[in-house]
Steps between C-alpha positions, in 0.01 A plus 500: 500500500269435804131341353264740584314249702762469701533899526128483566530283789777687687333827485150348622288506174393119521194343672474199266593396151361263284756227280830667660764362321356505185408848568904571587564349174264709283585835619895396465354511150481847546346750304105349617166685564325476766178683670362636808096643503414832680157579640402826333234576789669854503743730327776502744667161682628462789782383695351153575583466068841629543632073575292388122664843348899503646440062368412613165807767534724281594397236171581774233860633670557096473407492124153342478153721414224571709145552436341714691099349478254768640161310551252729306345178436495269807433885658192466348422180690707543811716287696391353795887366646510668828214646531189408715300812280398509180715738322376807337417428111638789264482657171707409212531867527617547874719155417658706201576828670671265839707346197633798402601600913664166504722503261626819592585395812671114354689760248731574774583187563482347176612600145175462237692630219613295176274167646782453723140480750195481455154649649190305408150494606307167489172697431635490136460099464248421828203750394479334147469131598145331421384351788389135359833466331689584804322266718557180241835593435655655819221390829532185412865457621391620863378293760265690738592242771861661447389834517275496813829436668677782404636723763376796284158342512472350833499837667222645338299163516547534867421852514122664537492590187608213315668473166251574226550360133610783283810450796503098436628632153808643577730195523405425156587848381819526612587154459384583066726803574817293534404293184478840323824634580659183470342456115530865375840556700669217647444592840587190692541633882199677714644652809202691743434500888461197752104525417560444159596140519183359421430695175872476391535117516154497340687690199781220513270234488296637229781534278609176568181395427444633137822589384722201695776764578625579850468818614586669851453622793607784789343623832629746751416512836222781668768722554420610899717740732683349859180586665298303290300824351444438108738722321416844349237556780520816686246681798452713201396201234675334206859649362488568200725516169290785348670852676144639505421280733790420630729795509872398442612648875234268661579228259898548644359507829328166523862384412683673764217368776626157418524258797886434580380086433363582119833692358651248350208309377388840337821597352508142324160502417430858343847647396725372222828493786737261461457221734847503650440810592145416689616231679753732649258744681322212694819550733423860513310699827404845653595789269665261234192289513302873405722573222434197333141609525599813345623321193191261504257768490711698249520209272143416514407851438728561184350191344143600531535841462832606324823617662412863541188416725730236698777805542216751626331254694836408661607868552164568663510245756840664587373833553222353726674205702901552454721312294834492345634312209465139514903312517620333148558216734137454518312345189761678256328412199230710604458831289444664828872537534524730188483893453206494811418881541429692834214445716166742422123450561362523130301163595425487843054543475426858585195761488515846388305724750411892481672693824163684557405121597798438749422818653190389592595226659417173348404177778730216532239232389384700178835554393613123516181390340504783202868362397409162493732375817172367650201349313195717723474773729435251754804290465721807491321584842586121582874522366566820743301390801777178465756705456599422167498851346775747446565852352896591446604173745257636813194289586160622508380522809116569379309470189372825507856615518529820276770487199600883387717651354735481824612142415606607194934364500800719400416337157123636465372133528297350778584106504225275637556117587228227597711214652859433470554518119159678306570931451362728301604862418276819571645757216374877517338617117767761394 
């Protein structure tokens, strides 16, 4: 059986390790624990988590337990690593109620049940240390030199606002983090993103320090898409995993919109496909290339929000763009392939209106900003004027254009589209 390290690596999980052969030995141990920390700024992540999520995914189908480490208490302190702003200090109260959000959302990646994971929250240990005792016992194993030098400090050192010293703290706190786990669980391995570095070898050495044991470490790489945007950001802001702010049909969308140059990269990165199978759609193109999107964004979809909301995503997208069953030769071990009912537009985003409104007449611009396809009356006007606007496939010549009840379809349903690829439904109130 492959390492996982080595499964890491070919899918694109790796930035750096830290000890890498002894690291290949200890998880050929099998059965180890290891941890990853989540921010719990807010109740819902986000897509930019999905690479420290599928990583701790990918450790339990191999065997080992994760630990899931929401940061009630480092929250409380906030980290500066990648930031050039202080971050917004919370509640234990707020901290608790984003705890409960997250794991929701890790629960459909990751089985909690019978230990066989765990979900912890460092305010439990961090928000009872004395302060004297910690700085004898703990500060006195950091060099300030060392820290100073930090990536995750530089930037804010270099920034206007500087780095001010509840922030200085943090390295300490999730470096006494690692000891934790390691004493009161055997946690030996620390995976988190490329801006983690710092604060994870500071863990390492800190262990190493007190305890003389060798524990380990994992980065992945800022995850960013062919164009060099950061991934999960939209004209429309963040996606996210929560489907009240992300509905499941947008979520599926963001999927599809992938750049031909990303598929593959994607598909290894945030589905559980055999590799075989990716490698063989980098040969792909055209309408083969756009299946294999199909099954990207239908994979991605069913793990963050459950097969039924993948099926209606995928059926709606149908209805609105065209599409026919995706070929077995393509990805077969996708569940795409199985029992995939006819097309419908339960999902596409639509508006219920009143026909004594459409008879009216209701004006181009106000229409496209009431449904949300355009942020302000004024960029609605702006979308038209460029020509970006369309009711049942015809542009919009003018913003005042009236919409009525005469562009009503055989179906009852007036579809509007900003763009090549955003629509939303006008229904009439029966």
């Amino acid at each position: 059986m492959a390492n996982l390290i080595d499964i890491f690596y070919e899918r694109g999980f790796i930035e750096q390790t830290t000890h890498e052969d002894e690291l290949k030995e200890y998880l050929d141990q099998g059965n180890i624990t290891c941890y990853i920390g989540f921010d719990p700024t807010g109740s819902s992540l986000h897509i930019g988590s999905l690479v420290p999520i599928m990583s701790l995914a990918h450790m339990q189908k191999s065997g080992h337990r994760p630990i899931a480490l929401v940061g009630g208490g480092t929250g409380l302190v906030g980290d500066p690593s990648g930031k050039t702003e202080t971050r917004q200090i919370l509640t234990p109260e707020v901290v608790e109620e984003n705890a409960i959000g997250i794991k929701k959302q890790l629960s459909r990646f990751i089985d909690f049940s019978n230990g066989k994971a765990l979900l912890l929250n460092n305010a439990d240990w961090l928000t009872k240390l004395k302060y004297i005792p910690f700085l004898r016992d703990i500060g006195r194993h950091f060099s300030v030199n060392r820290m100073v030098k930090a990536e995750s400090y530089k930037m804010r050192l270099e920034s206007e606002e500087g780095l001010n010293f509840i922030e200085f703290n943090y390295m300490l706190l999730q470096a006494y983090d690692f000891l934790e786990l390691f004493e009161n669980y055997g946690c030996r391995l620390q995976m988190g993103g490329s801006d983690q570095w710092g604060n994870i070898v500071s863990g390492i050495e800190l262990v190493r320090k007190m305890r003389q044991k060798t524990v380990f470490g994992i980065t992945f790489p800022l995850i960013t898409t062919s164009s060099g945007a950061k991934m999960g950001k939209t004209v429309k802001g963040a996606v996210w995993l929560d489907p009240e702010r992300t509905s499941p049909y947008e979520y599926y969308q963001y999927w599809i919109n992938t750049d031909d140059k990303d598929v593959a990269r994607f598909m290894a990165l945030y589905t559980f496909l055999p590799i075989d199978e990716i490698r063989e759609i980098e040969k792909l193109e055209n309408a083969d290339l756009n299946m294999a999107k199909t099954v990207l964004a239908f994979e991605t979809t069913q793990l963050v929000h459950g097969r039924e909301e993948a099926i209606k995503a995928y059926r709606a997208a149908a209805s609105m763009f065209g599409g026919r069953v995706v070929p077995e030769k393509i990805l077969p071990s996708s569940s795409v392939h199985k029992d995939m009912p006819d097309v419908d537009d339960v999902s596409v985003p639509h508006s219920f209106f009143e026909m004594d409104q459409l008879i009216e007449g209701i004006p181009a611009f106000k229409i496209f900003h009431t449904v949300g396809l355009a942020p302000s009356g004024g960029a609605a006007r702006r979308l038209i004027e460029q020509g970006g606007a369309y009711i049942n496939d015809r542009r919009i010549q003018s913003f005042e254009q009236q919409i009525t009840e005469k562009d009503l379809d055989d179906n009852g349903t007036i579809v509007l589209r900003s763009g090549k690829k955003r629509f939303h439904i006008i229904k009439i109130k029966k």
